[in-house]
VMD Tcl script that builds the backbone (N, CA, C; Angstrom):
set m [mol new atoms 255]
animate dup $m
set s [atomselect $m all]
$s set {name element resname resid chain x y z} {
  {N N UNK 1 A -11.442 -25.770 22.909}
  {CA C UNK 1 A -11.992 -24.435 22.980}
  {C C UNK 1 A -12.534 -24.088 21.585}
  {N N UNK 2 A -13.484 -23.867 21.387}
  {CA C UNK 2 A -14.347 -23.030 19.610}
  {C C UNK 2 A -13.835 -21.844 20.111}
  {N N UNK 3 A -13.702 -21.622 18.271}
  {CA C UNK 3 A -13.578 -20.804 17.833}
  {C C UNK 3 A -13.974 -19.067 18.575}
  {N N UNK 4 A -15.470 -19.130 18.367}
  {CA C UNK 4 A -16.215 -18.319 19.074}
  {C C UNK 4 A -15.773 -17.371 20.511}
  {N N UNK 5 A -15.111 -18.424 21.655}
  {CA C UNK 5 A -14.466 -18.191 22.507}
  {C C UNK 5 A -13.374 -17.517 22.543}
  {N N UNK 6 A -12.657 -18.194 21.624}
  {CA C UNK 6 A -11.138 -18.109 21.474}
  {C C UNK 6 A -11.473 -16.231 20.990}
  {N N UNK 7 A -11.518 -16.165 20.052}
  {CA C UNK 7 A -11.859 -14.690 19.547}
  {C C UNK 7 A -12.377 -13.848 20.432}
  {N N UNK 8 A -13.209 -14.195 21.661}
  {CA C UNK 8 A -13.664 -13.396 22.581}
  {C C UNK 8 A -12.641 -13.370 22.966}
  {N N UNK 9 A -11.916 -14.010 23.548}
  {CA C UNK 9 A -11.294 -14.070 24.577}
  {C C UNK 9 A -9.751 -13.203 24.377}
  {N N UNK 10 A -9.292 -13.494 23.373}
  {CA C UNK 10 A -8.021 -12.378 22.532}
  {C C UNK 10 A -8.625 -11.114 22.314}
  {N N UNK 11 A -9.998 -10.955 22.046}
  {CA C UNK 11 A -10.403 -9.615 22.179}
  {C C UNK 11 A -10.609 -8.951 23.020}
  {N N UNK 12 A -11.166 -9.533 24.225}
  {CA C UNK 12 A -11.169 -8.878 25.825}
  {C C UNK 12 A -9.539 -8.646 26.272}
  {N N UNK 13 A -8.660 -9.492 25.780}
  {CA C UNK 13 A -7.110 -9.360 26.739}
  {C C UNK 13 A -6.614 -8.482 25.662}
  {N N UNK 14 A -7.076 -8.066 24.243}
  {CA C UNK 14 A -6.184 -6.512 23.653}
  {C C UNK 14 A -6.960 -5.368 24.598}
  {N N UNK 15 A -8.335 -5.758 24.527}
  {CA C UNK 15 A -9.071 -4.438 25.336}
  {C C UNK 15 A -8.263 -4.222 26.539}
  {N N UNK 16 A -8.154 -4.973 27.103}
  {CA C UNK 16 A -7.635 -5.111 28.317}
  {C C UNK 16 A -6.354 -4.409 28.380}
  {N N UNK 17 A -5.736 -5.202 27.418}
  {CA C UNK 17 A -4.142 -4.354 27.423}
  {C C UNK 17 A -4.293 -3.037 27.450}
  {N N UNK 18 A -4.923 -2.680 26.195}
  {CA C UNK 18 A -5.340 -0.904 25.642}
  {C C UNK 18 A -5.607 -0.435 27.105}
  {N N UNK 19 A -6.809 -0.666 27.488}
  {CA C UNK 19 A -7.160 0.308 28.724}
  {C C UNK 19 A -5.983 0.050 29.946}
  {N N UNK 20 A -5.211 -0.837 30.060}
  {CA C UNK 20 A -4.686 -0.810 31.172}
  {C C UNK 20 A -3.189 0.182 30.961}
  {N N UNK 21 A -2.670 0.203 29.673}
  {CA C UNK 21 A -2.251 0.816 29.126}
  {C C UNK 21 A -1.847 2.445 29.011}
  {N N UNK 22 A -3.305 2.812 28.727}
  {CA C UNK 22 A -3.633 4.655 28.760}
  {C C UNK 22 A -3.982 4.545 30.296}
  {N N UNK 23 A -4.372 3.845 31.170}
  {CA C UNK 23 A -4.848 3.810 32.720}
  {C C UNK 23 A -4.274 4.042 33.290}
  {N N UNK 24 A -2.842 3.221 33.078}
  {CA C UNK 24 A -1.822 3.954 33.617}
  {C C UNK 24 A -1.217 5.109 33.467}
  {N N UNK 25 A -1.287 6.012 32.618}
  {CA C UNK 25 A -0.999 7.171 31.972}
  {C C UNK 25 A -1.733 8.192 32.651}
  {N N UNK 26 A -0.411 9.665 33.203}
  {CA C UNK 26 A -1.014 10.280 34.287}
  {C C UNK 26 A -2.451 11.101 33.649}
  {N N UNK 27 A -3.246 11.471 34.403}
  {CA C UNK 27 A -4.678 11.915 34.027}
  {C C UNK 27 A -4.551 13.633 33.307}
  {N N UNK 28 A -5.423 14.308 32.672}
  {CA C UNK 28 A -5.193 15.295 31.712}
  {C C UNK 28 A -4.703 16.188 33.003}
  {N N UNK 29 A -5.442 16.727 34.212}
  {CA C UNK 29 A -5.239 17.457 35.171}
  {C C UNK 29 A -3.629 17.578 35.919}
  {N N UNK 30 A -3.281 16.329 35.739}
  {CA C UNK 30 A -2.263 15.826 36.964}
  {C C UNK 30 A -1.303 16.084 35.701}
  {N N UNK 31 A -1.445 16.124 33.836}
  {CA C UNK 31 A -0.275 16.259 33.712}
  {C C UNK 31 A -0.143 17.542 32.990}
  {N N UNK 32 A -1.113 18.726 33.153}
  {CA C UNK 32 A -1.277 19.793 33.176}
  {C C UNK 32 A -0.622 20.951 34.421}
  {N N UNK 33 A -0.730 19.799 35.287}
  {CA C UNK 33 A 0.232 20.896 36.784}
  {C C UNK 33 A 1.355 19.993 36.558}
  {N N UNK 34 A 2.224 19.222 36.557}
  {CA C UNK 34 A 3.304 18.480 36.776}
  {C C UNK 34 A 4.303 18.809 35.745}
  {N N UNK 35 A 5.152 18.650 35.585}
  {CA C UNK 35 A 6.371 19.395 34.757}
  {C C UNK 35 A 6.445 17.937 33.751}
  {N N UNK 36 A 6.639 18.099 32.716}
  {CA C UNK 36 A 6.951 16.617 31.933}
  {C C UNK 36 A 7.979 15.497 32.386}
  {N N UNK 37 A 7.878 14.461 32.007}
  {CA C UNK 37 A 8.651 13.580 32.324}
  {C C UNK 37 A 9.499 13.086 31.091}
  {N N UNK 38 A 10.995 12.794 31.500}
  {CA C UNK 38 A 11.723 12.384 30.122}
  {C C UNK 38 A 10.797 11.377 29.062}
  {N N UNK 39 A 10.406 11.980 27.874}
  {CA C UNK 39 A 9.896 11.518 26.896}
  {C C UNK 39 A 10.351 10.325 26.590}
  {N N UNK 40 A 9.534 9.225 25.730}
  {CA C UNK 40 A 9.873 7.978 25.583}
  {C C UNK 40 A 10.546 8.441 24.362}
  {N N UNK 41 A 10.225 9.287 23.605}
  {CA C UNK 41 A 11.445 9.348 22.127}
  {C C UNK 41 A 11.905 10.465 22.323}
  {N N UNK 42 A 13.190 11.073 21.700}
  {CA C UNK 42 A 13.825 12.399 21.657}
  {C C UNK 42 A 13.112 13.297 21.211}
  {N N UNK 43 A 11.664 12.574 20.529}
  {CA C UNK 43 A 11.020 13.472 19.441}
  {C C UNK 43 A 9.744 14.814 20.557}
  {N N UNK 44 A 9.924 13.970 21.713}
  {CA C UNK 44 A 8.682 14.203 22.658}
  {C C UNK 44 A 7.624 13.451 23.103}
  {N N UNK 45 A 6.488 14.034 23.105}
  {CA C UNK 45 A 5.592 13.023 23.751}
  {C C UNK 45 A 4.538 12.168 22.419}
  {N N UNK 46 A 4.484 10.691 22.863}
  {CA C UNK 46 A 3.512 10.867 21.204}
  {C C UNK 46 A 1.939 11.067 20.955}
  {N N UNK 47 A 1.777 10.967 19.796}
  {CA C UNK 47 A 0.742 11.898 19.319}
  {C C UNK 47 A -0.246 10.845 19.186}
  {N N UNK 48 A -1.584 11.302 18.878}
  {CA C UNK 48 A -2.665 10.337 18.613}
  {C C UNK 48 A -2.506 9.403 17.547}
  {N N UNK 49 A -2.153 9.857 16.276}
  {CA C UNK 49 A -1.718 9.149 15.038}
  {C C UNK 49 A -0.570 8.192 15.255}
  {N N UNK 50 A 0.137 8.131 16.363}
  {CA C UNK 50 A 1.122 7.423 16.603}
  {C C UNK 50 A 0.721 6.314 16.849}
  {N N UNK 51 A -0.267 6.767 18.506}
  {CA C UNK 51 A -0.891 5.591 19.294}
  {C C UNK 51 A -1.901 4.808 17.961}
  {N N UNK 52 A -2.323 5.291 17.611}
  {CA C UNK 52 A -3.529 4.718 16.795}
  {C C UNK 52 A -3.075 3.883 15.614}
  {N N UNK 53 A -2.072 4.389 14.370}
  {CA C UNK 53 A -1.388 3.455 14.188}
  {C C UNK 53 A -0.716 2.469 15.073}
  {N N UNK 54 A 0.005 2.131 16.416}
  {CA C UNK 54 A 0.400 1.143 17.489}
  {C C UNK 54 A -0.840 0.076 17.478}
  {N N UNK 55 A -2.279 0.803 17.581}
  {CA C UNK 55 A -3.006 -0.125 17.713}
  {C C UNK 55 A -3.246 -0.944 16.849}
  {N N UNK 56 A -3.518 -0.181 15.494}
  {CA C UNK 56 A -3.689 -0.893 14.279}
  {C C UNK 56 A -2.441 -2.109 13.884}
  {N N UNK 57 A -1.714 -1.728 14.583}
  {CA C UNK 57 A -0.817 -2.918 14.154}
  {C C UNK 57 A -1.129 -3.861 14.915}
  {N N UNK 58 A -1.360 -3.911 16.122}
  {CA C UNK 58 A -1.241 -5.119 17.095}
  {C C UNK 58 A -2.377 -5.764 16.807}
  {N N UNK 59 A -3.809 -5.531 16.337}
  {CA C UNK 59 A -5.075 -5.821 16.043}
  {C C UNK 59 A -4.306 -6.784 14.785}
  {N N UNK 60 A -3.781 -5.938 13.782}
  {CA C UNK 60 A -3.262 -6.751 12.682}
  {C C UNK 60 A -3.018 -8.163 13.011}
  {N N UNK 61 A -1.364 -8.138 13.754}
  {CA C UNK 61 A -0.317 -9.444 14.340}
  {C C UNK 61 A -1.744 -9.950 15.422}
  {N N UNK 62 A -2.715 -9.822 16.335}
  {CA C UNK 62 A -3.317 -11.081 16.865}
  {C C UNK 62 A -4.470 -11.383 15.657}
  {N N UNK 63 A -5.076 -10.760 14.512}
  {CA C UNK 63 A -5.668 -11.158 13.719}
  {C C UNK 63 A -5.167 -12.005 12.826}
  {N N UNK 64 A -3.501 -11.905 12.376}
  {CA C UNK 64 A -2.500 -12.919 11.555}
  {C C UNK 64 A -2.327 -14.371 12.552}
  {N N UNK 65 A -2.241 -13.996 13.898}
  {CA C UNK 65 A -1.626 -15.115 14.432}
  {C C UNK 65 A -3.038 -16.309 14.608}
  {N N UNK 66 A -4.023 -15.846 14.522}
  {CA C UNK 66 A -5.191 -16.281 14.959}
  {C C UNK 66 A -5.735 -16.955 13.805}
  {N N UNK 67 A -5.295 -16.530 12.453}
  {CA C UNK 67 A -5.433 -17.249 11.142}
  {C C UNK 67 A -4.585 -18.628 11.329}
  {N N UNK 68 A -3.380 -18.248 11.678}
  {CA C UNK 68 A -2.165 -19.230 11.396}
  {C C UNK 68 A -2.323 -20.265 12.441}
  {N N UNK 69 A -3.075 -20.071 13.449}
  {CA C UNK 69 A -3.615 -21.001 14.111}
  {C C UNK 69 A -4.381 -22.059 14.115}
  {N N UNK 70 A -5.557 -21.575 13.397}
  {CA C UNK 70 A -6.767 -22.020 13.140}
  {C C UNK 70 A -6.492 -22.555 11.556}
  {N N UNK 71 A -5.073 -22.407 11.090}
  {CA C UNK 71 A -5.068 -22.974 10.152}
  {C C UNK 71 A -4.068 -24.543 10.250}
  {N N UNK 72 A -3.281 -24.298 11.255}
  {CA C UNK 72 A -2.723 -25.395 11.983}
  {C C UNK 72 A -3.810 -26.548 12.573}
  {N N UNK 73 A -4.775 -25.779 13.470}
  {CA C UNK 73 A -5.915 -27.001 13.670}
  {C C UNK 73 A -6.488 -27.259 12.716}
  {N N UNK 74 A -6.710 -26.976 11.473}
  {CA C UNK 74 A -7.456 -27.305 10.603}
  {C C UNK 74 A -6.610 -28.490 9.864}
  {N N UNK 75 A -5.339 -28.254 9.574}
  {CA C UNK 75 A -4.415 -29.364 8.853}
  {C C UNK 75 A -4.199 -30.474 9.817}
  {N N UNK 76 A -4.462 -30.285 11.640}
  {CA C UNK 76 A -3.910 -31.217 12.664}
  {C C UNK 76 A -5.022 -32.172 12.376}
  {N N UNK 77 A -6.124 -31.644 11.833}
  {CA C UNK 77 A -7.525 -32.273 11.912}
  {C C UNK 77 A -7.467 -32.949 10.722}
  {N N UNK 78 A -7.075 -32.654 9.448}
  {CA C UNK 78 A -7.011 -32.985 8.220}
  {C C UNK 78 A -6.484 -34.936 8.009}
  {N N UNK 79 A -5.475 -34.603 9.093}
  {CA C UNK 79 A -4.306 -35.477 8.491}
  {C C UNK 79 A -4.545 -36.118 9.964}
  {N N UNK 80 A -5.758 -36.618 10.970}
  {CA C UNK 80 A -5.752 -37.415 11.955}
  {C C UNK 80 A -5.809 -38.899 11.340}
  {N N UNK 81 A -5.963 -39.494 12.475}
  {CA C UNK 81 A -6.227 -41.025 12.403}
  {C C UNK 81 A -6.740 -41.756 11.817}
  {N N UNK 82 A -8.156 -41.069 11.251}
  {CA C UNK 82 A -9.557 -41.518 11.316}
  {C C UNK 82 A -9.766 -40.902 9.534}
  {N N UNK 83 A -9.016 -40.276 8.744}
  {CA C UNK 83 A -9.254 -39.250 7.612}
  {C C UNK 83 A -8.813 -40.294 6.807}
  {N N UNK 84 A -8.317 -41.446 7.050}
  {CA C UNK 84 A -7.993 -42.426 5.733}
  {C C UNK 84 A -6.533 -42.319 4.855}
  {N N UNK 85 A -5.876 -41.162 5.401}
  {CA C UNK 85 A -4.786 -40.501 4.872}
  {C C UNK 85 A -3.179 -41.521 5.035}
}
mol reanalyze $m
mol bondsrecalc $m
mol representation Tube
mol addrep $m
C-alpha cells in the first residue's frame, strides 16, 4: 500500500469516527424538549473547547503512529536482502 493511500485512508476513518460520533448525539431540537441525560462527567455536559481539544489529540496519536510506521518500513527496507548489509 503507498503512502498516499495509507494517509487517505486514516483520514477518511478519523472523519468517519468524528461524524459518526456527534451523529449519534441527540439533535439541537430533540435535546431542547427532552430533560438531560446523566452527564458523562459530574462536571455536566462538555463544552466545545473540550471536544476540540479531544480532537486535537487524536489527529496528534494517528499523526505519531503513522510516523513510527513509516519509519519501521523504512528501516525493514534499509536492512533487506539485497542492501549489502
Amino acid at each position: 500500500m503507498n503512502l498516499k493511500r495509507m494517509l487517505s485512508c486514516v483520514a477518511c476513518s478519523g472523519l468517519g469516527a468524528i461524524l459518526s460520533f456527534f451523529g449519534s448525539q441527540p439533535g439541537i431540537a430533540r435535546a431542547d424538549s427532552e430533560s438531560p441525560s446523566t452527564p458523562l462527567f459530574e462536571g455536566g455536559v462538555w463544552s466545545t473547547g473540550t471536544v476540540l481539544i479531544i480532537c486535537i489529540v487524536a489527529i496528534i496519536a494517528v499523526a505519531v503512529g503513522i510516523f513510527f510506521i513509516l519509519r519501521a518500513l523504512a528501516k525493514r527496507r534499509a536492512s533487506g536482502p539485497d542492501t549489502g548489509r
